[in-house]
C-alpha positions as CSV (number, residue, x, y, z in Angstrom):
1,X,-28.1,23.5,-62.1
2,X,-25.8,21.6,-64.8
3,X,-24.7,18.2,-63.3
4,X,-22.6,16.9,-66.0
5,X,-21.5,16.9,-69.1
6,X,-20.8,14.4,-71.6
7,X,-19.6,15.6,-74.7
8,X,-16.5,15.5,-77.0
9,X,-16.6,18.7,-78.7
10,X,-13.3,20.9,-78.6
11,X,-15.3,23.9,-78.2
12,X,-18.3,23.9,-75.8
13,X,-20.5,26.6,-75.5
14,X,-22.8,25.8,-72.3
15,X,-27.2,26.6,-73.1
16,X,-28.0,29.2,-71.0
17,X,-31.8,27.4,-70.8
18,X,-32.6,23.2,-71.3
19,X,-36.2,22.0,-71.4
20,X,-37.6,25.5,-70.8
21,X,-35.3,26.2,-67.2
22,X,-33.4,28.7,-66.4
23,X,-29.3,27.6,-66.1
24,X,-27.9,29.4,-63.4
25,X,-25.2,27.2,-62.0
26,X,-22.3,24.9,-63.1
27,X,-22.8,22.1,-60.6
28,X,-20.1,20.4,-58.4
29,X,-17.6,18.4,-60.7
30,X,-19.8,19.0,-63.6
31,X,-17.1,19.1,-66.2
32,X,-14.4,17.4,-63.9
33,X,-11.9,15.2,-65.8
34,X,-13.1,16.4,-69.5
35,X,-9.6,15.6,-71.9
36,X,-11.5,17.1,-75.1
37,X,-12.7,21.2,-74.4
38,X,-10.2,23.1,-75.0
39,X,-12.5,26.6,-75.2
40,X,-15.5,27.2,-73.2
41,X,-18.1,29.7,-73.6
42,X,-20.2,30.3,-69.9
43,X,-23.6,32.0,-70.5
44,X,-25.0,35.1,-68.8
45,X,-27.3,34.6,-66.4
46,X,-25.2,31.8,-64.7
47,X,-24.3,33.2,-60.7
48,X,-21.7,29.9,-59.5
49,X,-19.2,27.5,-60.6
50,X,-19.8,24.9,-57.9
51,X,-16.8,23.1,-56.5
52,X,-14.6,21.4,-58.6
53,X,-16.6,21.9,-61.8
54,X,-13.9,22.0,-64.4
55,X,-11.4,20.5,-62.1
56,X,-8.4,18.5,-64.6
57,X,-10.0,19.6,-67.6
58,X,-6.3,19.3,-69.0
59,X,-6.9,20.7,-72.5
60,X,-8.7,23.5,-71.2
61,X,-6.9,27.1,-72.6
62,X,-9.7,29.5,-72.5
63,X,-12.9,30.2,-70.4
64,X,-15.4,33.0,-71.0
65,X,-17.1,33.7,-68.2
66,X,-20.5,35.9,-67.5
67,X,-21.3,39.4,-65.7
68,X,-23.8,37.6,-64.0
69,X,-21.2,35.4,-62.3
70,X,-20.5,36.1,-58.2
71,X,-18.9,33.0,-56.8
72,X,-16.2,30.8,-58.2
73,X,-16.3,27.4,-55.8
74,X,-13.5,25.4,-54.2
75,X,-11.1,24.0,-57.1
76,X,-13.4,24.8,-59.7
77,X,-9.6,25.0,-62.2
78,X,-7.9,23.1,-60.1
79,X,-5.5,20.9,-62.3
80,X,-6.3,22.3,-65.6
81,X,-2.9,22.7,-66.7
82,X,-3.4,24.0,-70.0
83,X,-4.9,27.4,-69.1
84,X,-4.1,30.7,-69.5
85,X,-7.4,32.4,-70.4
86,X,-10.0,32.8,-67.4
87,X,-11.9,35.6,-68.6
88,X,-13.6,37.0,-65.0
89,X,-15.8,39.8,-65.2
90,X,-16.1,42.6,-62.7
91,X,-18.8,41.3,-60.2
92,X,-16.8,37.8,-58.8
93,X,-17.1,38.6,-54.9
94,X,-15.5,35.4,-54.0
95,X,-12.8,32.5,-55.3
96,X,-12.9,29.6,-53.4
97,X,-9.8,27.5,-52.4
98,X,-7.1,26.1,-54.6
99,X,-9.4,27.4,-57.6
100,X,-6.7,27.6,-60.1
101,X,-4.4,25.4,-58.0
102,X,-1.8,23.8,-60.5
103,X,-2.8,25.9,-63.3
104,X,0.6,26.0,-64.6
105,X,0.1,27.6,-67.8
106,X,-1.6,30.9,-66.4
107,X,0.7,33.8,-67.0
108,X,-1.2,36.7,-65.2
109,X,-4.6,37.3,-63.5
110,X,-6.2,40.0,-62.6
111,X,-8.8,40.1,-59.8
112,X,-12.1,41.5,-61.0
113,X,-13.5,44.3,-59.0
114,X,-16.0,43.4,-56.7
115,X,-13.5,40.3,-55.3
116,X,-13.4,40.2,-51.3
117,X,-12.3,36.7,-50.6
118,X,-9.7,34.3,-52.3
119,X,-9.6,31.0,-50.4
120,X,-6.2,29.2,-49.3
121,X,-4.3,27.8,-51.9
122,X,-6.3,29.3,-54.7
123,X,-2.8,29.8,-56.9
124,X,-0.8,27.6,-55.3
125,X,2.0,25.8,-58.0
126,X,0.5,27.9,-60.7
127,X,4.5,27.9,-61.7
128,X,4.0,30.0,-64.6
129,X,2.1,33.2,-63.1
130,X,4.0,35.8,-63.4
131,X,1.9,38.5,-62.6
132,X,-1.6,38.6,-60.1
133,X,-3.1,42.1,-60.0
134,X,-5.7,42.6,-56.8
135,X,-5.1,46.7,-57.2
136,X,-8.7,47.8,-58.1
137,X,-10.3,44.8,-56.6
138,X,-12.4,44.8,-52.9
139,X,-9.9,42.2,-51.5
140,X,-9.6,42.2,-48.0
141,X,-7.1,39.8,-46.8
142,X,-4.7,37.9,-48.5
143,X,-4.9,34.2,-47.5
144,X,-2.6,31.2,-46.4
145,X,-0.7,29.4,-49.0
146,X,-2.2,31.8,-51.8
147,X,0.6,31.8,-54.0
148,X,2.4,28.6,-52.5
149,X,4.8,27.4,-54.9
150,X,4.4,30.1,-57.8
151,X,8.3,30.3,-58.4
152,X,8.0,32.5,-61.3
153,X,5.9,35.3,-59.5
154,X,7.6,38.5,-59.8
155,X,5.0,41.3,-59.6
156,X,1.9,41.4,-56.6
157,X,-0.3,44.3,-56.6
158,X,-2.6,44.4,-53.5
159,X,-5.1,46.8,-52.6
160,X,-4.9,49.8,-49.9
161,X,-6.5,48.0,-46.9
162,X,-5.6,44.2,-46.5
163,X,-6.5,43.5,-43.6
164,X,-4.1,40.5,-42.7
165,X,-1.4,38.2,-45.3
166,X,-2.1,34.6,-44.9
167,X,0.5,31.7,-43.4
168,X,3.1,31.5,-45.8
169,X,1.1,33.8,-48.6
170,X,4.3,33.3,-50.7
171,X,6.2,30.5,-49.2
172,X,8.4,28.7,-51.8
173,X,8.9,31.6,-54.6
């Protein structure tokens, strides 16, 4: 596990092995408050972003993130106002609550395909999404206070099969 970073560099692209081990997960608030990455580059091989690992990163525009990676934690983006690039890969199962919360400059997401579960408040006041596509994704309900506060949100594709829409999903749009 990562458990924190230090560094100043604009650019970050995280080892995928230190001292001969295995990474395999971004620890909780690993990356939390970092005013300098503006691009970062996630390894295969890592499986979690714990909570609130790259929570206020506020230069943050762009993250690439693995195949190997199945779980997205509780406000992992939380507050990182600056991005519009979260590059997820096909085999997320789960994103945990108010992951992108406040991510104002995210435009559009769409859900990779294996996603089941999206925690409460995982887009809430992400003001500039337009667009969140969970068409092709394995999403089975659609939880409360989702996409609280996403006033510019015009288009929601959902897959056949939800099984229930959340307290006040879409309140405040």
């Amino acid at each position: 596990t990562l458990t924190g970073y230090t560094g100043t560099e604009s650019y970050v692209r995280i080892p995928s092995q230190i001292d001969g081990c295995d990474v395999t997960i971004i620890g909780e608030s690993c990356f939390a408050g970092n005013i300098k990455a503006e691009k970062i580059f996630v390894p295969e091989g890592i499986t979690a972003l714990e909570d609130y690992a790259f929570e206020c990163c506020s230069l943050l525009k762009k993250i690439y993130l693995p195949e190997s990676l199945t779980r997205i934690g509780n406000g992992v983006f939380s507050g990182c106002c600056s991005l519009y690039l979260a590059d997820l890969q096909d085999n997320v199962e789960t994103i945990g609550d108010g992951a992108f919360l406040e991510c104002t400059s995210l435009i559009s997401f769409i859900a990779p395909k294996a996603l089941r579960k999206v925690g409460a408040f995982a887009f809430a006041n992400c003001t500039g999404l337009i667009k969140a596509d969970f068409h092709d994704s394995s999403l089975e309900a659609v939880s409360d206070r989702m996409f609280y506060f996403c006033g510019e949100l015009s288009t929601v594709r959902l897959p056949e099969g939800i099984s229930s829409i959340g307290v006040r999903a879409f309140s405040n749009n």
